[in-house]
Residue, then its C-alpha position, 0 to 999 in steps of 0.5 A: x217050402x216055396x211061398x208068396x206073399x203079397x205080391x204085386x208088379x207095377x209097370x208105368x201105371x199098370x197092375x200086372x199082378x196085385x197081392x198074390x199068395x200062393x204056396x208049395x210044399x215039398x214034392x208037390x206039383x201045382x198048376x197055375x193057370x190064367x188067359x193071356x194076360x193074367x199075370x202068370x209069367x210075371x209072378x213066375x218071374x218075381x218067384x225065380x227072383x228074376x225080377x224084383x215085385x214093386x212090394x210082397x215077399x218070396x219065401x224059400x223056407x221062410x227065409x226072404x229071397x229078395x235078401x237072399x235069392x242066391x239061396x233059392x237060385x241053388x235049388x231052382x231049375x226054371x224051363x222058360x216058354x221061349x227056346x234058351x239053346x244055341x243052336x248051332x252047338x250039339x245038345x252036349x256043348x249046350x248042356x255043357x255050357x249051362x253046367x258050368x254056369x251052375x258051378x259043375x265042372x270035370x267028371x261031375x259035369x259030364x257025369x250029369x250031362x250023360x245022366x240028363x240026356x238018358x232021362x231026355x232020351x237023346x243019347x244017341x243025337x248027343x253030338x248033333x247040332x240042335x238046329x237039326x233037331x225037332x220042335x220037340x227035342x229042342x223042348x227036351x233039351x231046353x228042360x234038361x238045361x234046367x236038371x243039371x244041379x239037380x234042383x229041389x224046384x222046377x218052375x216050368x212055363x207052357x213046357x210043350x208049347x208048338x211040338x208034336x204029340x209024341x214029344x209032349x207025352x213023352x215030356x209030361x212022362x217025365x215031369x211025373x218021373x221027376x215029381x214022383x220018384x225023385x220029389x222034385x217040387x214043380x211049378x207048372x204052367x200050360x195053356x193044355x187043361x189036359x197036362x194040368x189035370x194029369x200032373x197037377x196035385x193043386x191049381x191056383x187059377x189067375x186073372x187080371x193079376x189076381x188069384x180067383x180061386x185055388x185048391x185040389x182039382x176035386x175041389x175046384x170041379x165041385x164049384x160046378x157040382x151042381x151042373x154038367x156039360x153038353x157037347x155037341x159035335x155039329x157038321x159046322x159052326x152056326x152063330x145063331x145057333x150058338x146065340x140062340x142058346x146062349x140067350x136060353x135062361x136054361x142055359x148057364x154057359x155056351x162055349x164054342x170049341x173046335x167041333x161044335x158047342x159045349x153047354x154048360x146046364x144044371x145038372x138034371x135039366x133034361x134039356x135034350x130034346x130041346x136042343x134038338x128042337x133048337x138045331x132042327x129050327x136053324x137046319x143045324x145037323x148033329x153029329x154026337x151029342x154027350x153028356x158028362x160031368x164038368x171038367x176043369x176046363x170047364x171050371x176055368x171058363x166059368x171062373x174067367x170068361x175066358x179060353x185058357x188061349x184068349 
């Protein structure tokens, strides 16, 4: 439905994405992730024809954008990172607003108004200034913009950056509403592995302003097939006992995350009570230690180097 080719972005010198190919076909939703820096609101950017690629093509069934952008820009919803609302005007005044700049106008346009705010779940704060609304709501109002025209594709760029866990779920509910019962194409970036893995049909993984790797999330976790990952939940964070098993030949990766460690060996390795044996020589105490097979998370950090937030 939706494909890049070639793409690349020069700023003054510098490479912010370099031959980019990607596709969607219809009804799919695709993940694409990166490190801060990796080229992915660029190329977002050059897919939504907001900006023009120093060289590539996007191809909206074949046919090229860069001649014809309004051809996508009928069918295109795009929910941008930064907060796009006026916030001293209600959630209707807003919707309003960006109805008619999509051409919608009389009952049509307050019909799909009273539509999107069901699907949002705000009916009932319809009339009240967006200022007064949470982090979340504004979220949800700032994807309902992008409903209006009922578009056959949705671009969306870190959807649920800084809100509370309610209103995330509630928004990741209906993303897969979209996808699933209405076959909206989407385009979904995140710097949250768990909204990939639960939306996600395809990844493609960017860094450098290169695509590394992509395909089925099965696909992609097999690159680690071979492998499984040690969590260790420790009282608190030790550097040399991170050092010590990072410089470990046994070891293939060390991670720190929020509760400890997490080790990336071969699978089989046995390497438990060496571990143990380890924390007991840096007087670290473990709280849990598990077992389990590679995530994507952990396929993304073998790949890149890199936190998805780095």
């Amino acid at each position: 439905m939706l494909e890049t080719e070639e793409l690349y972005k020069k700023y003054k010198g510098t490479v912010a994405v370099e031959g980019v190919n990607l596709f969607l076909e219809k009804g799919e939703s695709v993940g694409l992730l990166g490190p801060n820096g990796a080229g992915k609101s660029t190329t977002i950017s050059m897919i939504a024809s907001l900006i023009k690629p120093t060289s590539g093509d996007v191809r909206l069934q074949e046919k090229s954008i860069l001649k014809y952008p309004n051809e996508l820009r009928r069918v295109l919803g795009i929910v941008p990172q930064e907060i796009a609302l006026y916030h001293e005007l209600t959630a209707v005044e807003n919707l309003r607003f960006f109805g008619r700049i999509y051409g919608l106008k009389g009952k049509v346009l307050e019909k799909k108004i009273q539509d999107v705010l069901e699907l949002l779940g705000l009916s009932d704060r319809r009339n009240e200034a967006v200022s007064k609304y949470s982090g979340g709501m504004k979220r949800r109002v700032n994807i309902g913009a992008a409903l209006l025209h009922d578009p056959q594709i949705l671009i969306m760029d870190e959807p649920t950056v800084g809100i509370d866990p309610q209103s995330r779920s509630y928004i990741l509910d209906m993303v897969r509403k979209l996808n699933e019962e209405k076959g909206v194409t989407v385009l979904y970036t995140s710097h949250y592995m768990e909204e990939v893995e639960r939306l996600c049909d395809r990844v493609y993984i960017m860094d450098h302003g290169r695509v590394i790797t992509s395909g089925t999330k099965e696909e992609l976790k097999s690159i680690l097939s071979g492998e499984e990952a040690i969590l260790i939940d420790l009282e608190k964070h030790d550097p040399e006992l991170a050092a010590e098993f990072a410089s470990d030949d046994a070891i293939l990766q060390t991670v720190e995350t929020e509760r400890g460690l997490k080790l990336i060996v071969p699978k089989g390795s046995r390497l438990l009570s060496k571990i143990f044996q380890i924390a007991e020589r840096h007087e670290a105490q473990i709280l849990n230690i598990t077992v389990h097979v590679p995530t994507l998370e952990d396929v993304f950090l073998h790949l890149t180097g890199r936190k998805l937030r780095d």
